[in-house]
C-alpha positions in Angstrom: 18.0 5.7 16.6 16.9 8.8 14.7 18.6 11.3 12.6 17.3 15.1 12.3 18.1 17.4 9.4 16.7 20.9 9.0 15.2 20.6 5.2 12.3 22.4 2.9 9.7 20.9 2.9 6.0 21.5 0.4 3.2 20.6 2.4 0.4 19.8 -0.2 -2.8 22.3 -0.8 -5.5 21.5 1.0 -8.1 24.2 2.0 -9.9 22.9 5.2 -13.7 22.6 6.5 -14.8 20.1 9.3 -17.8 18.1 9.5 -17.7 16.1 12.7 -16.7 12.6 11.6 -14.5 10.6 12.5 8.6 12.5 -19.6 6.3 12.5 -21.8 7.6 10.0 -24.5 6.2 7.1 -26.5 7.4 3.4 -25.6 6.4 0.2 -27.7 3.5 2.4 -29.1 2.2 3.7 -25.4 1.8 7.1 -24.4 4.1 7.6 -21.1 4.4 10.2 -18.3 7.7 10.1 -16.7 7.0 10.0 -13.0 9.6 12.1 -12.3 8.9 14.9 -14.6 5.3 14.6 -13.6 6.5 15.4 -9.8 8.2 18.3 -10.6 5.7 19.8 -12.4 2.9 19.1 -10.4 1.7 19.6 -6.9 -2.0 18.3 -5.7 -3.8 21.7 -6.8 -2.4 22.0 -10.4 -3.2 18.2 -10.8 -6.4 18.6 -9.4 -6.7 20.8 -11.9 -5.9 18.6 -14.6 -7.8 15.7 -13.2 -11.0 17.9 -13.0 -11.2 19.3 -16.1 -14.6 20.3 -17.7 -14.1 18.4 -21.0 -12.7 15.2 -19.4 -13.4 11.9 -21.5 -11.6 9.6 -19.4 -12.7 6.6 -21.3 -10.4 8.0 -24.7 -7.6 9.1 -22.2 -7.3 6.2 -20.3 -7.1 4.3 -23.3 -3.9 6.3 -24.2 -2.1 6.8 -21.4 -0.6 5.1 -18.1 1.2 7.2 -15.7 4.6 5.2 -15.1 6.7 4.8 -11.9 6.5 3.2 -8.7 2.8 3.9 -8.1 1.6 3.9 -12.1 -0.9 6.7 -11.0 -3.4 8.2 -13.8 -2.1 11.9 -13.7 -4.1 13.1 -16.9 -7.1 13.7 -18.5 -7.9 16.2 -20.8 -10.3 16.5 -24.2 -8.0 14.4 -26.2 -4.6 12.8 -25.8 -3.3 14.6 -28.3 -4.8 18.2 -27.0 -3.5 17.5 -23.6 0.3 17.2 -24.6 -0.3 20.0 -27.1 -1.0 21.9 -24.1 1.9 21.6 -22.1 4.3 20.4 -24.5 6.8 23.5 -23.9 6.0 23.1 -20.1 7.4 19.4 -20.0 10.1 19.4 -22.0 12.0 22.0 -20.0 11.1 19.2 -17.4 12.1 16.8 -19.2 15.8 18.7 -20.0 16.2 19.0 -16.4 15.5 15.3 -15.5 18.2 14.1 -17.9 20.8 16.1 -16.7 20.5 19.8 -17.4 20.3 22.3 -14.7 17.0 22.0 -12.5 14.4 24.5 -12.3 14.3 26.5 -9.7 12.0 25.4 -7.0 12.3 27.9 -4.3 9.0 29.6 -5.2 7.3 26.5 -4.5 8.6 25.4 -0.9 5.6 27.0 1.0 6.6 25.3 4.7 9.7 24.1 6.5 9.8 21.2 8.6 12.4 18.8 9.7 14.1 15.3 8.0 13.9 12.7 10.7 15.5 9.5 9.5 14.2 6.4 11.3 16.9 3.6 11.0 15.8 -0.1 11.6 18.0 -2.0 14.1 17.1 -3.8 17.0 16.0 -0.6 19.8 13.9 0.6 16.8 11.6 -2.1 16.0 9.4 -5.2 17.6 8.0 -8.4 16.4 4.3 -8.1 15.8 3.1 -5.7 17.9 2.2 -2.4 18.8 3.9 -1.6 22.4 2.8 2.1 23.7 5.0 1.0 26.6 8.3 1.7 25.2 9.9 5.2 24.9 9.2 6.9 21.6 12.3 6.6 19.1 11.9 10.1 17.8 9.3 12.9 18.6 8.2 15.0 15.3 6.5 18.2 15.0 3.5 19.0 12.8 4.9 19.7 8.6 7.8 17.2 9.6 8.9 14.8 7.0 9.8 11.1 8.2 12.3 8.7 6.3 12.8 5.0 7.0 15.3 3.5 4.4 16.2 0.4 4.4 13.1 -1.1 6.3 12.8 -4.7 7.7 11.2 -7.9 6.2 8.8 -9.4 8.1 10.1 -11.7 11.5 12.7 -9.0 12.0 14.1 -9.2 8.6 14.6 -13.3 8.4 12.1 -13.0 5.8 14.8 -13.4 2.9 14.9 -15.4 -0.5 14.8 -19.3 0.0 13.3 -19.5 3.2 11.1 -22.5 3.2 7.5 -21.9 4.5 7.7 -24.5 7.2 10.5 -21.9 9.0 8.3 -19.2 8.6 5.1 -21.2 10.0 7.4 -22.3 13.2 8.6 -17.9 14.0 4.6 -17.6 13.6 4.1 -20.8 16.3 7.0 -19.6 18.6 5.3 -15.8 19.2 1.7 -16.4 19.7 -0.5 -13.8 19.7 1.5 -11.9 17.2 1.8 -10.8 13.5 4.9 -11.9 11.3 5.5 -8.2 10.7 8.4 -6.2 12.0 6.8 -2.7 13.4 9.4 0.5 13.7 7.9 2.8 16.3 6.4 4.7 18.4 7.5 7.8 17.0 5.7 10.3 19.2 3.9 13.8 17.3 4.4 17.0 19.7 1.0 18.1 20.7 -0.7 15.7 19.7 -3.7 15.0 21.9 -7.1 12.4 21.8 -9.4 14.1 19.4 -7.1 15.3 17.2 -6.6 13.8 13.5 -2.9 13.1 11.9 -2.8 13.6 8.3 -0.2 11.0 7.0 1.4 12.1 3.4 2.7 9.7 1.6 5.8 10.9 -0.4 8.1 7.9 -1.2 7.7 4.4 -1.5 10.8 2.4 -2.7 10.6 -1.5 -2.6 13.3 -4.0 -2.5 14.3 -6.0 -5.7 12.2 -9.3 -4.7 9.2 -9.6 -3.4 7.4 -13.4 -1.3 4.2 -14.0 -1.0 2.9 -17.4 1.1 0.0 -19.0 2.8 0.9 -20.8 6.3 0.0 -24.4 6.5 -3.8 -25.2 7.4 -2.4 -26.5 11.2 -2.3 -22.2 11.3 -5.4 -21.7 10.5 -4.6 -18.4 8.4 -5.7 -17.0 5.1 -9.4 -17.3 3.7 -8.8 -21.1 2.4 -6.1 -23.2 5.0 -8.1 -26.5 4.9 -7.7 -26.7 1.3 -4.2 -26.0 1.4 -2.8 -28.1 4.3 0.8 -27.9 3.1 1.1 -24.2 2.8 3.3 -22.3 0.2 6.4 -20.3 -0.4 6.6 -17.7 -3.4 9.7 -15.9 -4.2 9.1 -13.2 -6.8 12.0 -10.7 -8.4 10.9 -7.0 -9.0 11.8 -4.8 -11.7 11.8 -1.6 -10.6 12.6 -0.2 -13.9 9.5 -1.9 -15.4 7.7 -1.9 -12.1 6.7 -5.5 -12.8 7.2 -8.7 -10.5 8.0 -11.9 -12.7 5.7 -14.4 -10.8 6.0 -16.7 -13.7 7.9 -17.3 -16.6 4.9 -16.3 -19.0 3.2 -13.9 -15.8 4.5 -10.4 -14.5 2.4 -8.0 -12.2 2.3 -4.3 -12.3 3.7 -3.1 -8.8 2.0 -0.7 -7.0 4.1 -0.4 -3.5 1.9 0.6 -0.5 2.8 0.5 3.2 0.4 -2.4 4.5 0.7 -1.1 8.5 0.5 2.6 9.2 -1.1 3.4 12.4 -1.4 4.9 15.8 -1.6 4.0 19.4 -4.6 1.8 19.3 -8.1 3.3 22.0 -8.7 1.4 25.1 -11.2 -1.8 24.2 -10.7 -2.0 20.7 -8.8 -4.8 20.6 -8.0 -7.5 23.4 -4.0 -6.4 24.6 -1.1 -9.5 24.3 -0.5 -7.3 27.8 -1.0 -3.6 29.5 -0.3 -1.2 26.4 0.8 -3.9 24.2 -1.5 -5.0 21.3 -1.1 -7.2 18.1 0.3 -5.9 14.9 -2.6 -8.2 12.8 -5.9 -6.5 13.4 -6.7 -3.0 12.3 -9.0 -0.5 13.8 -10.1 2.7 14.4 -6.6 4.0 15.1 -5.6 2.5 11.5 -2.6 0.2 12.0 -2.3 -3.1 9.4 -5.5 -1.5 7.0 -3.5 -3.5 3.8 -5.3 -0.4 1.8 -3.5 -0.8 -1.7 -4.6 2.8 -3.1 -1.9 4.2 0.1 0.8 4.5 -2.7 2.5 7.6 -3.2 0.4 10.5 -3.5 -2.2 9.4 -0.7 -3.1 10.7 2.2 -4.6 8.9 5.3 -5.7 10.7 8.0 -6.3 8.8 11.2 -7.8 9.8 14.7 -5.4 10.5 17.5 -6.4 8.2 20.7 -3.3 8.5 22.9 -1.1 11.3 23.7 1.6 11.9 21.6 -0.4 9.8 18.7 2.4 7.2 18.2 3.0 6.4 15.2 4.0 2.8 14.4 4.3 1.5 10.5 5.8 -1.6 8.7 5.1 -4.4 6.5 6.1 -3.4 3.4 4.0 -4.5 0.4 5.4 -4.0 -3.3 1.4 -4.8 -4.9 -1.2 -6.4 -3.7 -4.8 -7.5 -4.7 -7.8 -6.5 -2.9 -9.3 -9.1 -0.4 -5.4 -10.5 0.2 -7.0 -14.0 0.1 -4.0 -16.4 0.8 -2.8 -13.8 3.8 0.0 -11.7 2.2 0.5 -9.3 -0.2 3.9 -9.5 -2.4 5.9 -8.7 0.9 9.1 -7.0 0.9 11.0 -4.1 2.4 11.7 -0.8 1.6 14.8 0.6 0.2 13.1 4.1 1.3 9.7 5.1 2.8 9.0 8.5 3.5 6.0 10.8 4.7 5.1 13.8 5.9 2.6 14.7 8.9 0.5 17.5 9.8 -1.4 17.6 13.0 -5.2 18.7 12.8 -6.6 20.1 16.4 -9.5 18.4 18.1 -11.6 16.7 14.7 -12.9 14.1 16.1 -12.4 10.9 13.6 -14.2 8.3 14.7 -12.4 6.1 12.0 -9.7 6.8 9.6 -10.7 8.5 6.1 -8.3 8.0 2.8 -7.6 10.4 0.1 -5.9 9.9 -3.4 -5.5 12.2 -6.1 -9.2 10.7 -7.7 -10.7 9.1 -4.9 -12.0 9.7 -1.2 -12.0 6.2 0.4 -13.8 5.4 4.0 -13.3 2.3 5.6 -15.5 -0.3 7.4 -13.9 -2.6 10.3 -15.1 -5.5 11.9 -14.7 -9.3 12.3 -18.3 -9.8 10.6 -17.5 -8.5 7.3 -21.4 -7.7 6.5 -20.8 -5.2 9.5 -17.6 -3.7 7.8 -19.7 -3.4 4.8 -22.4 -1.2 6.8 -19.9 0.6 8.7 -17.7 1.4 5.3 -21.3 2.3 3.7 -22.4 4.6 6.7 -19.0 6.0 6.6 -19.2 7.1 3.2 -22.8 8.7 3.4 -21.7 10.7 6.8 -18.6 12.3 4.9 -20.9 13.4 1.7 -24.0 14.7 3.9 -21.0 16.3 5.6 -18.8 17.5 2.9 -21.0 17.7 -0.1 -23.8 19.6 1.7 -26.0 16.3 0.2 -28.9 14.9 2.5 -27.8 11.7 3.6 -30.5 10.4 1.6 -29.0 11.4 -1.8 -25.5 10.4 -0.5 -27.1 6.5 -0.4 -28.3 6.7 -3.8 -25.5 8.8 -5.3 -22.8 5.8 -3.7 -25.5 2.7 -5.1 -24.9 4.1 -8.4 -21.9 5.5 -8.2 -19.9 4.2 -5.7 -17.6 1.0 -5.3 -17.5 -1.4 -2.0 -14.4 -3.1 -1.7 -13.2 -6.0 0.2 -10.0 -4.9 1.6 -8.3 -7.8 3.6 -10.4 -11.2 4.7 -7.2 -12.6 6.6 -6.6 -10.1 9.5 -9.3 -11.2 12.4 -11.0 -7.9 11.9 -12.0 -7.8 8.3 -12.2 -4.8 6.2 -14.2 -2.8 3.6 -13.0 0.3 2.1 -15.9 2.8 -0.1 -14.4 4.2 -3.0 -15.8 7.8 -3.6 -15.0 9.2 -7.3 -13.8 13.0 -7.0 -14.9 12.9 -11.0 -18.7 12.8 -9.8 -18.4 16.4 -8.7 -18.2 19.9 -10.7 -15.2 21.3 -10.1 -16.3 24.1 -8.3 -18.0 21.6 -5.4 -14.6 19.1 -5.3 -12.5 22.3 -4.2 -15.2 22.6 -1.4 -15.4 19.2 -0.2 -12.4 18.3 2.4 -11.2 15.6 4.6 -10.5 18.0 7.4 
């Protein structure tokens, strides 16, 4: 089921307090930074750095720049564009020798950790239609600092999503397993130690998608998707992805940037969440305080999410592999695909006591809101927010509310998963440098 290597692994920098909550080249006239030269060179502290810079002017920078590669991340900002390449020029372009072929820098100094490799395989003892089953025997058990690798990941229905089929076959594998999601889910994958209370910091390090890409809405009889009764016939959408370009052709005169992001992450759900299909078996559709199908686009690589523990063992389950998708999902998917590769890494915090999942990227923290009444998720994402500034930012919770009116962004994540979700977008940018280092998820 599993395969187990012995590798190096470099945990990312993170310096820890608890509150109790829950290369560089020019291309058609654009300023590039090649991905991989950018992820030799940088871990999260020295880009921290970079993104956190006294003399920022994002607005110039951004107008400049794009970072390009699977997740087009901003990675930059500095004075000037100019400035900013001046100063590590010399720095990239040994980089940028090693990326095309001459001998790699050495690395060794900055492998602080060792973990294991555990490579998850799909195939038919690994995975299950639309659902999350705490029943079945864990696949593989991981230790905290342990890197995780699923290549080759599943389609949705068990990988029959493929290229030409028609949406009335996908409506009827949605009508035959009621109660379910369309998703395939790989899992459990059990976390040693790992208790109720505790958090699990999920890295992600790699996120590969297929060459194509669908997205569809079922017909209106399904009832699925923010608008069915004005689409009774339900649609199909077959969409090729260059991943050199990172760019899905949707028409002939239309691409979209790809941004690929794992749609389902989670854990074993807590008791009464969520009404079970049976005894330890619950739905792959609705998300929850244990994480699960959140459909949070800014989970591409680089993030972090860290979710509460609620079972032993955690239990991780993931799939539904997204290659980009809008926020709000309106018609019910994202561009869905596989994965060629997916990999993460996961550290084990003891006894934090999460009441809900918390998101970081390398510019944002992001807390969520959950709840079939999406004025509800839009409190709960709100109150969220304001708990982990009064909490990390030393702020009163009053100033947290004004600081996110004015400075904050509410998002609609998903409308289409019974429990609807809201995700608050925290800029790190708001905060003096000093005061960013301080404030920490866990």
């Amino acid at each position: 089921m599993s395969e187990v290597r012995d590798e190096l692994t470099e945990p990312t920098q993170h310096l820890h307090s608890c509150g109790n909550l829950f290369g560089c080249g020019d291309e058609q006239g654009t300023g590039i930074i090649r991905e991989d030269i950018k992820d030799a060179a940088l871990n999260r502290r020295s880009a921290d750095r970079l993104l956190h810079m006294d003399e920022v002017d994002q607005e110039i920078l951004d107008g400049y720049l794009s970072a390009r590669g699977r997740a087009r991340r901003r990675l930059l900002r500095a004075s000037t564009f100019m400035g900013a390449l001046a100063a590590v020029q010399p720095w990239f372009s040994k980089l940028a020798s090693a990326a095309n072929g001459a001998a790699p820098a050495p690395t060794g100094s900055r492998r602080t950790g060792h973990g294991k490799l555990h490579v998850i395989q799909c195939e038919k003892k690994t995975v299950q239609l639309g659902v999350f089953d705490t029943n079945l025997t864990p696949i593989a058990t991981v230790e905290s600092g342990d890197t995780i690798s699923f290549p080759n990941t599943w389609t949705h229905f068990l990988n029959e999503l493929q290229p030409g089929v028609p949406v009335e076959k996908l409506a009827q594998w949605r009508r035959d397993n009621p109660g379910k999601g369309p998703h395939t889910i790989i899992g459990p994958i059990a976390v040693k130690g790992a208790e109720p209370g505790d958090v699990l910091e999920v890295r992600y390090e790699k996120l590969e998608p297929l060459t194509w890409g669908a997205t569809f809405n079922n017909p209106s009889s399904l009832e699925t998707g923010l608008l069915p009764q004005d689409f009774p016939q339900g649609q199909v959408k077959y969409l090729k992805l260059d991943l050199h370009r990172m760019r899905g052709e949707f028409a002939a005169n239309i691409s979209v940037p790809l941004k690929p992001f794992q749609g389902t992450l989670g854990l074993a759900p807590p008791d009464g969440w969520y009404p079970p299909l049976s005894a330890g078996v619950t739905s792959s559709v609705p998300p929850g305080p244990h994480a699960g199908n959140t459909d949070l686009n800014e989970m591409s690589e680089g993030s972090t999410m860290f979710i509460p523990v609620w079972k032993p063992g955690a239990l991780i389950f993931t799939g539904d592999s997204h290659a980009v998708q809008g926020d709000g999902e309106i018609n019910l998917t994202a561009l869905e695909t596989g994965m060629k590769e997916m990999r993460i890494q996961v550290v084990l915090h003891k006894q934090k006591n999460f009441a809900w999942p918390i998101a970081e990227t390398p510019t944002h923290w992001i807390t969520l809101g959950l709840d079939k009444d999406l004025n509800k998720a839009m409190t709960l994402a709100a109150r969220n927010a304001i708990k982990f500034l009064s909490t990390r930012a030393k702020m009163t919770e009053l100033d947290a509310y004004g600081l996110l009116s004015i400075a904050g962004s509410f998002r609609v994540t998903q409308v289409v998963d019974i429990v609807r979700g809201v995700h608050a977008m925290i800029p790190k940018s708001l905060f003096a440098y000093a005061l960013r280092r301080q404030i920490t998820v866990v």
